[in-house]
HTML snippet that shows the backbone in 3Dmol.js (N, CA, C, O; Angstrom):
<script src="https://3Dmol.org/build/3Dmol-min.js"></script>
<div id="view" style="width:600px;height:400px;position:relative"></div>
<script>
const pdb = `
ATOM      1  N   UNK A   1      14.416   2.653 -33.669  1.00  0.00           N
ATOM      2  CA  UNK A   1      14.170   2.240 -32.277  1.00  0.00           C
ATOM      3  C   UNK A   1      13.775   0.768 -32.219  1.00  0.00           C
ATOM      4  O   UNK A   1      13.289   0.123 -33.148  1.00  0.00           O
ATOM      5  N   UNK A   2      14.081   0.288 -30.870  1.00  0.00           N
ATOM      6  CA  UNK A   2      13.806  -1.163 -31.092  1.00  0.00           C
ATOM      7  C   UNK A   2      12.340  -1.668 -30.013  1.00  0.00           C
ATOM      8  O   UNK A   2      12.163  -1.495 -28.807  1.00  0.00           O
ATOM      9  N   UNK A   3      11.695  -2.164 -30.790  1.00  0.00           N
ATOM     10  CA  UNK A   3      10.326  -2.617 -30.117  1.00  0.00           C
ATOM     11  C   UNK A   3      10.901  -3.217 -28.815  1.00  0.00           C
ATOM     12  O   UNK A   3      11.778  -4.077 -28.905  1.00  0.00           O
ATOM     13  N   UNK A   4      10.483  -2.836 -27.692  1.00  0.00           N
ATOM     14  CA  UNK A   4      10.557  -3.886 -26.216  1.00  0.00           C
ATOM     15  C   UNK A   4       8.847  -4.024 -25.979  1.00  0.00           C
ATOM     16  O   UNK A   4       7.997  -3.167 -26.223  1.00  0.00           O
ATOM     17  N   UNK A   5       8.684  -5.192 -25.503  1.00  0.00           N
ATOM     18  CA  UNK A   5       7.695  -5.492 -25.149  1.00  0.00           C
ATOM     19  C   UNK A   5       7.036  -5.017 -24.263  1.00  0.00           C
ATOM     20  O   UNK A   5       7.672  -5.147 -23.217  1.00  0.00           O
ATOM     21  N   UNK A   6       5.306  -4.118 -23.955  1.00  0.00           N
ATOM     22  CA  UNK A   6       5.075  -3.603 -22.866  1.00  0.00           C
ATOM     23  C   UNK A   6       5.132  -4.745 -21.451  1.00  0.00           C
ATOM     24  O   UNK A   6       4.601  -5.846 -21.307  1.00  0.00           O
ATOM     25  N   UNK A   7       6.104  -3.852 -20.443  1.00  0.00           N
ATOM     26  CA  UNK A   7       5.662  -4.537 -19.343  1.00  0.00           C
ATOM     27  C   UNK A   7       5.287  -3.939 -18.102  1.00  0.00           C
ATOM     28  O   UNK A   7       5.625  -2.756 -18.149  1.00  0.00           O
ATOM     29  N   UNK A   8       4.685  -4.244 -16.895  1.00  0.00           N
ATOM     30  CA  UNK A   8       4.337  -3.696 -15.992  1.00  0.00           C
ATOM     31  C   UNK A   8       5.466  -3.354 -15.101  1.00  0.00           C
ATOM     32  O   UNK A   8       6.033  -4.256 -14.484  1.00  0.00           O
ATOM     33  N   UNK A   9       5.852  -2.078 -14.981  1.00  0.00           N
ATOM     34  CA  UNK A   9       6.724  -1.241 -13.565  1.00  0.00           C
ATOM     35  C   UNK A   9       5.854  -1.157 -12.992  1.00  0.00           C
ATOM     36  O   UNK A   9       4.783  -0.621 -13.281  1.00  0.00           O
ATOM     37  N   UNK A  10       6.468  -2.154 -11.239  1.00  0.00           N
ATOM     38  CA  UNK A  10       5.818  -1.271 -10.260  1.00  0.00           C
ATOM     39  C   UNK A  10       6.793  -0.429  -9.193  1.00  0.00           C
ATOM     40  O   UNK A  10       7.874  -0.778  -8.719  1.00  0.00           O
ATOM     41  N   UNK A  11       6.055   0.766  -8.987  1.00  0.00           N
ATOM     42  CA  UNK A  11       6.870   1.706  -8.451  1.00  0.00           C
ATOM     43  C   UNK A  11       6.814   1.336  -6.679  1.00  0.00           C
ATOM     44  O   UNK A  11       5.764   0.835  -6.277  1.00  0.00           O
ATOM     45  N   UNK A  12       8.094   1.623  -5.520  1.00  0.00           N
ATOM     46  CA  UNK A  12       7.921   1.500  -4.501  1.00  0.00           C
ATOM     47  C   UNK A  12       6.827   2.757  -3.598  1.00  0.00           C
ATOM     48  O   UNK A  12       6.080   2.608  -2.632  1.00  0.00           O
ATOM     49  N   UNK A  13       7.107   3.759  -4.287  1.00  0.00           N
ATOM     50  CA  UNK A  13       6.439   4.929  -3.813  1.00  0.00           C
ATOM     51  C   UNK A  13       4.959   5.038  -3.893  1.00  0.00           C
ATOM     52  O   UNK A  13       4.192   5.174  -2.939  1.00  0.00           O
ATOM     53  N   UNK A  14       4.629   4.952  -5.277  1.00  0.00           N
ATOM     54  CA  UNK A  14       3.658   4.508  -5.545  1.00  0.00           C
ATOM     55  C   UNK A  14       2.830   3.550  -5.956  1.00  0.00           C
ATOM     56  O   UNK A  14       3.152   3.185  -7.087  1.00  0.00           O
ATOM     57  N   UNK A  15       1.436   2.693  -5.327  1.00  0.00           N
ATOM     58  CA  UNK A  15       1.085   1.523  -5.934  1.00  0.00           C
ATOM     59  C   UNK A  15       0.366   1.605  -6.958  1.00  0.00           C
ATOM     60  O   UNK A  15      -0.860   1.604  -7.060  1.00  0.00           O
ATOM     61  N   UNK A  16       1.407   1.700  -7.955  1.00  0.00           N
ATOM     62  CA  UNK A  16       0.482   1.765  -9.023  1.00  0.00           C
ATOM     63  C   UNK A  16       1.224   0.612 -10.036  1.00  0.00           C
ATOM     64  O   UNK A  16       2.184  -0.111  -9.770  1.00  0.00           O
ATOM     65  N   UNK A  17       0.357   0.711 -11.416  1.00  0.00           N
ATOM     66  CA  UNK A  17       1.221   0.253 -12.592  1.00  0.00           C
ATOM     67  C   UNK A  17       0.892   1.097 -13.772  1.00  0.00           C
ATOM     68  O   UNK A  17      -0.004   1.673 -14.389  1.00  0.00           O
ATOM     69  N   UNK A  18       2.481   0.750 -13.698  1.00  0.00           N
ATOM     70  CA  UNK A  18       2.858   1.546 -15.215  1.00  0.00           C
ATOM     71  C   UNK A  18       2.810   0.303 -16.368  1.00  0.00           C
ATOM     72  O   UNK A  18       3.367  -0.765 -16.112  1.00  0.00           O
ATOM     73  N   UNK A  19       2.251   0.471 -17.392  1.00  0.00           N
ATOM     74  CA  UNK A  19       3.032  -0.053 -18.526  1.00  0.00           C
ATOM     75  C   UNK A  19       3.873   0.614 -19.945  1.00  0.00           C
ATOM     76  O   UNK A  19       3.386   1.365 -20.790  1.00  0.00           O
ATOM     77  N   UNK A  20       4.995   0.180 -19.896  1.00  0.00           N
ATOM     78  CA  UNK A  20       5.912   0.982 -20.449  1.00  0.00           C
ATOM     79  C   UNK A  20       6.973   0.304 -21.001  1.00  0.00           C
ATOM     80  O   UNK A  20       7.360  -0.726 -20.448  1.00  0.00           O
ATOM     81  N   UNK A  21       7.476   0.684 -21.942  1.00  0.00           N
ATOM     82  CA  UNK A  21       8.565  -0.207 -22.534  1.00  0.00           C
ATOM     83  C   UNK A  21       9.941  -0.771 -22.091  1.00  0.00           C
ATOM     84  O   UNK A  21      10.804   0.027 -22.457  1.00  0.00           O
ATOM     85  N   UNK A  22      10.455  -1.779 -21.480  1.00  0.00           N
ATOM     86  CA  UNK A  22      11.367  -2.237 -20.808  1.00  0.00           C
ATOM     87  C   UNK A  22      12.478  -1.207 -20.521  1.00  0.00           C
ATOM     88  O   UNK A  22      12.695  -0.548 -19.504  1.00  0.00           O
ATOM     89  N   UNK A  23      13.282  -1.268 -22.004  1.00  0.00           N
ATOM     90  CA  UNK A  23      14.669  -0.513 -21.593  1.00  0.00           C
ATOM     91  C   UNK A  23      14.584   0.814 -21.560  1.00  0.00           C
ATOM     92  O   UNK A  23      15.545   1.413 -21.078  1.00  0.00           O
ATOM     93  N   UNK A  24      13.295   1.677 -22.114  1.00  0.00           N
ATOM     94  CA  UNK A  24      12.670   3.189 -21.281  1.00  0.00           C
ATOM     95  C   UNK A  24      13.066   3.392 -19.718  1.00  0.00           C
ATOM     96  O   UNK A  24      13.730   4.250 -19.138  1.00  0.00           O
ATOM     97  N   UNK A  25      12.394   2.267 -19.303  1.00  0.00           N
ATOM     98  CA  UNK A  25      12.045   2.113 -17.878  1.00  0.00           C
ATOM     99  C   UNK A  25      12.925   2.080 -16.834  1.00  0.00           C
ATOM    100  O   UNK A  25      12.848   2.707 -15.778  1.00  0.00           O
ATOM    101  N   UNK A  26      13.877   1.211 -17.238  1.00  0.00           N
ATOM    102  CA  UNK A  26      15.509   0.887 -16.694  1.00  0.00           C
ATOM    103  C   UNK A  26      16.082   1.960 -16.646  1.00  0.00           C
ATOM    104  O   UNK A  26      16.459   2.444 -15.579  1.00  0.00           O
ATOM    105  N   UNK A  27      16.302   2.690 -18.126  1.00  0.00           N
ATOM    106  CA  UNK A  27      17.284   3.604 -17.840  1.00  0.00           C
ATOM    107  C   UNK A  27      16.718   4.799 -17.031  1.00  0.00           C
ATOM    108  O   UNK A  27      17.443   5.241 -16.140  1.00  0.00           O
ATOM    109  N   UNK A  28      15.616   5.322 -17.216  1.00  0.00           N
ATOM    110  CA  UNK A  28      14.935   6.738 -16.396  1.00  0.00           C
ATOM    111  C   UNK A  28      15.222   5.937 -14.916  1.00  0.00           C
ATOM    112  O   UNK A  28      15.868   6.735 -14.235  1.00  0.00           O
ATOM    113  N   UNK A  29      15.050   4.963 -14.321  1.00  0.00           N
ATOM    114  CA  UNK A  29      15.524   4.568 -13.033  1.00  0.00           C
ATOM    115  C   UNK A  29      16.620   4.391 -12.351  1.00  0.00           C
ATOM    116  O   UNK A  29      16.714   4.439 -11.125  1.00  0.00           O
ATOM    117  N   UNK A  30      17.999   4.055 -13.598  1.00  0.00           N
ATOM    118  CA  UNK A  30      19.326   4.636 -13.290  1.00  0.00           C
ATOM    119  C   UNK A  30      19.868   5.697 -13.439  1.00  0.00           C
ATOM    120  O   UNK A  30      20.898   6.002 -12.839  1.00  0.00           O
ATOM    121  N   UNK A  31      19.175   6.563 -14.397  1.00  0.00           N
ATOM    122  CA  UNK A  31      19.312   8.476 -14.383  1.00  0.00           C
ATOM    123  C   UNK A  31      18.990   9.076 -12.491  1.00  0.00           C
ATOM    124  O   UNK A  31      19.672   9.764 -11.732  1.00  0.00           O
ATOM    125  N   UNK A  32      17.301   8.224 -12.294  1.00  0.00           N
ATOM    126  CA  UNK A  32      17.002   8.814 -11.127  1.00  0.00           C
ATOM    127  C   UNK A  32      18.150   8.283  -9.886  1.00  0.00           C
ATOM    128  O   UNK A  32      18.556   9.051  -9.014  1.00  0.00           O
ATOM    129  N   UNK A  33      18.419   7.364  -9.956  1.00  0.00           N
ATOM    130  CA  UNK A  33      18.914   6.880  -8.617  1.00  0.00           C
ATOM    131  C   UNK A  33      20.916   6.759  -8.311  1.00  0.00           C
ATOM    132  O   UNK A  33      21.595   6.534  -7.309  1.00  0.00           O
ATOM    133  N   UNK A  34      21.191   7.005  -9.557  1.00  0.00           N
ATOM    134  CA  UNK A  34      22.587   7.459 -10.097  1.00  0.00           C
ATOM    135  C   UNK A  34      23.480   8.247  -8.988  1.00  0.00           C
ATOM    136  O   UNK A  34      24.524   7.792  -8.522  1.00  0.00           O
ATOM    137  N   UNK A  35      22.825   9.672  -8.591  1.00  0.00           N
ATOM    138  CA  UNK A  35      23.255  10.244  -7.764  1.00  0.00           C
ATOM    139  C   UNK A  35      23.474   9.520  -6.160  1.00  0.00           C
ATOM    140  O   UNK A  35      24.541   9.480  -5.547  1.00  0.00           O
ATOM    141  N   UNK A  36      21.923   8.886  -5.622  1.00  0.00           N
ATOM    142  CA  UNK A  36      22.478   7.945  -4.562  1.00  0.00           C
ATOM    143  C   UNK A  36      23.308   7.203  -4.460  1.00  0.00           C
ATOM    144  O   UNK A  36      24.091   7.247  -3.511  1.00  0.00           O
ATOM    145  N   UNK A  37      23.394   6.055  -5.678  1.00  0.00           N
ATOM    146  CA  UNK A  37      24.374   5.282  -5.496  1.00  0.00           C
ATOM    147  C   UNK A  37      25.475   5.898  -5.531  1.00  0.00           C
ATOM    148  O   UNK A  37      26.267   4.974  -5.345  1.00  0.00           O
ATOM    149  N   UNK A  38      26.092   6.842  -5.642  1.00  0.00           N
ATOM    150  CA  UNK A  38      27.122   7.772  -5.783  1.00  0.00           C
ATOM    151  C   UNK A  38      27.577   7.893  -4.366  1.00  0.00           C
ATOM    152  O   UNK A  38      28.719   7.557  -4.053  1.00  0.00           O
ATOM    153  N   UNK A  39      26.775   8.334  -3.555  1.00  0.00           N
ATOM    154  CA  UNK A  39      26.348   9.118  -2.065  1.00  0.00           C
ATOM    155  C   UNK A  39      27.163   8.255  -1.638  1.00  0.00           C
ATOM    156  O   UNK A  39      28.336   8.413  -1.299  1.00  0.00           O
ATOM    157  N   UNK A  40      26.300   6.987  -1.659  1.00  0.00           N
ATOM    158  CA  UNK A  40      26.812   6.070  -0.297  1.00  0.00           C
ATOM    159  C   UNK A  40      27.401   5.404  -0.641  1.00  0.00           C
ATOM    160  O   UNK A  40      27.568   4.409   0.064  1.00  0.00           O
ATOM    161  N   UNK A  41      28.260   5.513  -2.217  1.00  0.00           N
ATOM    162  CA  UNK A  41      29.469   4.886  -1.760  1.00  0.00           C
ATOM    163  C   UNK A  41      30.764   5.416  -1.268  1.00  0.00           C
ATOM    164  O   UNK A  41      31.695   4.862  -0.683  1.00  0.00           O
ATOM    165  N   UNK A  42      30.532   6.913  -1.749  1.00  0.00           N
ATOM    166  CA  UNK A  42      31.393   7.513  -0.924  1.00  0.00           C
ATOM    167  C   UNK A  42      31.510   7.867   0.535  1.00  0.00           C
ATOM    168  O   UNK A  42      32.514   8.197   1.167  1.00  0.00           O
ATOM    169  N   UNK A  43      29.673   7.661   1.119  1.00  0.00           N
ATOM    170  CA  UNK A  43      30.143   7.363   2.414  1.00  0.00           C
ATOM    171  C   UNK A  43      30.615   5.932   3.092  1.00  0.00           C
ATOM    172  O   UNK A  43      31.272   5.895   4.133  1.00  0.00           O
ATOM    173  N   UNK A  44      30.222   4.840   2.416  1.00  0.00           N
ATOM    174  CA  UNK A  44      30.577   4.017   2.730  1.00  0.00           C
ATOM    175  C   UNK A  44      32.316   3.556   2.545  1.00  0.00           C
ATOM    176  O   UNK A  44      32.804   2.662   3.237  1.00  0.00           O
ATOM    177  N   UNK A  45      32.953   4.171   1.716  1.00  0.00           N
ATOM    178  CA  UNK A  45      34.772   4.328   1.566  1.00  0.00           C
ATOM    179  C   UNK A  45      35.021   5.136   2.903  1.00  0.00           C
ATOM    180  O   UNK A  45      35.710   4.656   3.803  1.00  0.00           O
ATOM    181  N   UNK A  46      34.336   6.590   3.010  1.00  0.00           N
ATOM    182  CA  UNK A  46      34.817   7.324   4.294  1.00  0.00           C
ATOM    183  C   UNK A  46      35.008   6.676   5.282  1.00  0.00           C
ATOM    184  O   UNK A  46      36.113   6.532   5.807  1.00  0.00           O
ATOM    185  N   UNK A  47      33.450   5.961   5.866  1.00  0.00           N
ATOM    186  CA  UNK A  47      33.692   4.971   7.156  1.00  0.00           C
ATOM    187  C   UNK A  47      34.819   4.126   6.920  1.00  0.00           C
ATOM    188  O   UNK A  47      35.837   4.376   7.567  1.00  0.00           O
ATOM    189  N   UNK A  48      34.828   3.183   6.125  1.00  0.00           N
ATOM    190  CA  UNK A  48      35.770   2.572   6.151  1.00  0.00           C
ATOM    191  C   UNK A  48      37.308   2.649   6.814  1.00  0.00           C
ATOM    192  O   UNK A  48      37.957   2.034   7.661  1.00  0.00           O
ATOM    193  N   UNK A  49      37.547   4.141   5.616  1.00  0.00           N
ATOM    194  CA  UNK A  49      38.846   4.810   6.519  1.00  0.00           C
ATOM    195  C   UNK A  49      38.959   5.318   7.802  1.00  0.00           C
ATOM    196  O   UNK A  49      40.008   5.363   8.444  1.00  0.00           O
ATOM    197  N   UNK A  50      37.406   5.861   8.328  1.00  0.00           N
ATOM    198  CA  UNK A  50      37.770   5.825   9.950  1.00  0.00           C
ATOM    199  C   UNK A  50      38.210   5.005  10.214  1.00  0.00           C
ATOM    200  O   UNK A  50      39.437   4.990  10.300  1.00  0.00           O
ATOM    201  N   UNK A  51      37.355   3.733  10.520  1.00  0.00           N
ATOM    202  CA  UNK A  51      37.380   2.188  11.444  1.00  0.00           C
ATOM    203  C   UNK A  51      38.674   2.343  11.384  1.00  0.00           C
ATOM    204  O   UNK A  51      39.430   2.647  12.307  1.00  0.00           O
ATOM    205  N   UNK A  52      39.018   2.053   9.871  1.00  0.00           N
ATOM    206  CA  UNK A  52      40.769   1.508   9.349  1.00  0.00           C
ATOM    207  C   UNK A  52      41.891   2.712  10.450  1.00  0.00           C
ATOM    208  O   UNK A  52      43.072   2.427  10.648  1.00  0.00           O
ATOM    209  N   UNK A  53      41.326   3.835  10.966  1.00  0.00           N
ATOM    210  CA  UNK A  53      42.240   5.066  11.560  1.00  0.00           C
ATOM    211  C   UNK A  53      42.087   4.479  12.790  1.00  0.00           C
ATOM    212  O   UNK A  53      43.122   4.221  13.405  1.00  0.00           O
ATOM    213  N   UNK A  54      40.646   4.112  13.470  1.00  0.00           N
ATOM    214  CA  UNK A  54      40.380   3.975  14.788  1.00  0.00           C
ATOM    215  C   UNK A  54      41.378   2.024  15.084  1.00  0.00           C
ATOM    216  O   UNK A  54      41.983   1.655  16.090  1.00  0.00           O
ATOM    217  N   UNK A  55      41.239   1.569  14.305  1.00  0.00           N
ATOM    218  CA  UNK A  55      42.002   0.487  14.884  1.00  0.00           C
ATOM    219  C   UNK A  55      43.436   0.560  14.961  1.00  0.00           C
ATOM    220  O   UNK A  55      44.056   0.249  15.978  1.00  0.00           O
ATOM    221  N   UNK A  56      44.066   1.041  13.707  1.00  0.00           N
ATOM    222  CA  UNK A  56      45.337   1.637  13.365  1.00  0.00           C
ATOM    223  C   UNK A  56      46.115   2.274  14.660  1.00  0.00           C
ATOM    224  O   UNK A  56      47.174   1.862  15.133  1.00  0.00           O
ATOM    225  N   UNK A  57      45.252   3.485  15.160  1.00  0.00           N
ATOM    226  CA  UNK A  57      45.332   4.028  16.607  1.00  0.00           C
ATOM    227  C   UNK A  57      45.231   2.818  17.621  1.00  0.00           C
ATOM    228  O   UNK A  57      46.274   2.790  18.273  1.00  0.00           O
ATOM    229  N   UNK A  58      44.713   2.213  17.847  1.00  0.00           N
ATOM    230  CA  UNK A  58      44.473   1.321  19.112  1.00  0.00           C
ATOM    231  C   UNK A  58      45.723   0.535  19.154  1.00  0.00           C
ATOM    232  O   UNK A  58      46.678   0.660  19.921  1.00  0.00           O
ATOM    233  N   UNK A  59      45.545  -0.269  18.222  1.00  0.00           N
ATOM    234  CA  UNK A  59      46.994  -0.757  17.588  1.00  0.00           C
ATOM    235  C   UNK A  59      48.393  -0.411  18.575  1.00  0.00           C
ATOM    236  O   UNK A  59      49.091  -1.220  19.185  1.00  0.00           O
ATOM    237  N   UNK A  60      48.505   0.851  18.508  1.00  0.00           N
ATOM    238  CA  UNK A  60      49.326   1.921  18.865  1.00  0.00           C
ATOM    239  C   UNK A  60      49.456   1.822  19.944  1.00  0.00           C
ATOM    240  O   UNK A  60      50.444   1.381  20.531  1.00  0.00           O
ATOM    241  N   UNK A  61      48.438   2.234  20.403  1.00  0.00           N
ATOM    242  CA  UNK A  61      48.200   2.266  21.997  1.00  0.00           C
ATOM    243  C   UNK A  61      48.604   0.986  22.869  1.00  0.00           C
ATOM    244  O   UNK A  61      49.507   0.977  23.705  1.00  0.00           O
ATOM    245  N   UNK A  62      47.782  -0.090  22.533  1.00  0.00           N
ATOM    246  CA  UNK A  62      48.161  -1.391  23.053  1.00  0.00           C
ATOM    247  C   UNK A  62      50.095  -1.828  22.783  1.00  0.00           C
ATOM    248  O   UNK A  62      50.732  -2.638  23.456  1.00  0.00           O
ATOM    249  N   UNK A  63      50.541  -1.123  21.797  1.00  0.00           N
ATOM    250  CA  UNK A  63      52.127  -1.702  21.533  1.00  0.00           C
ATOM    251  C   UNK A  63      52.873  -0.922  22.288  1.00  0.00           C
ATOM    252  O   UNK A  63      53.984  -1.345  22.608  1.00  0.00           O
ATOM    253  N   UNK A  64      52.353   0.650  22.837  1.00  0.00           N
ATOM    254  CA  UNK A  64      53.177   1.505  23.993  1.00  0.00           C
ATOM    255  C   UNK A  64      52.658   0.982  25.303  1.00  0.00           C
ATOM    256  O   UNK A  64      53.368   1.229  26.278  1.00  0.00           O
ATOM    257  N   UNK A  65      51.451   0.245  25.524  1.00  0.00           N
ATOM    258  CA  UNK A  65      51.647   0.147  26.640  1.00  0.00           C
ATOM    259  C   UNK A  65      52.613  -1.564  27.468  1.00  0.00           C
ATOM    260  O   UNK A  65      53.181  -1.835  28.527  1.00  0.00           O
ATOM    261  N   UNK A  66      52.328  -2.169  26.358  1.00  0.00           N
ATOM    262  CA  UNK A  66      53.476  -3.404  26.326  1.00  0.00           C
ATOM    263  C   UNK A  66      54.784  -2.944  26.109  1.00  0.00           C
ATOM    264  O   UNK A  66      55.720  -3.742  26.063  1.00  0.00           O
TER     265      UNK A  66
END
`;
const viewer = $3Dmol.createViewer("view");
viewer.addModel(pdb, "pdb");
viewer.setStyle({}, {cartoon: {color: "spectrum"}});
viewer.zoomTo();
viewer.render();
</script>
C-alpha cells in the first residue's frame, strides 16, 4: 500500500473533520456518488431529446402554415 498523507475531509452534510488518507477518501466518494452522476445524466440526454422533439415539431408547424 502506498503511504498518502493524512488530510482533512470536510463533509457537506456534516461539519465535521475527518482525517484520513487521500486516495481512501476520493474513491469511497466516487463509489457513493457514482449512481447520481449516472441519474442525471441520463436525465439530462432525455430532456434534451424532448426540447430537440418540441422544436423539431414547431418547425413543422410554422413550414405548413407558410
Amino acid at each position: 500500500m502506498a503511504y498518502y498523507p493524512p488530510t482533512t475531509v470536510i463533509l457537506k452534510n456534516e461539519k465535521t473533520y475527518f482525517k484520513r488518507y487521500m486516495g481512501m477518501a476520493i474513491q469511497k466518494k466516487i463509489k457513493k456518488h457514482k449512481r447520481c452522476f449516472k441519474k442525471e445524466h441520463k436525465k439530462k440526454k432525455y430532456n434534451n431529446n424532448k426540447q430537440k422533439r418540441r422544436v423539431h415539431e414547431f418547425v413543422k408547424l410554422v413550414i405548413n402554415i407558410n
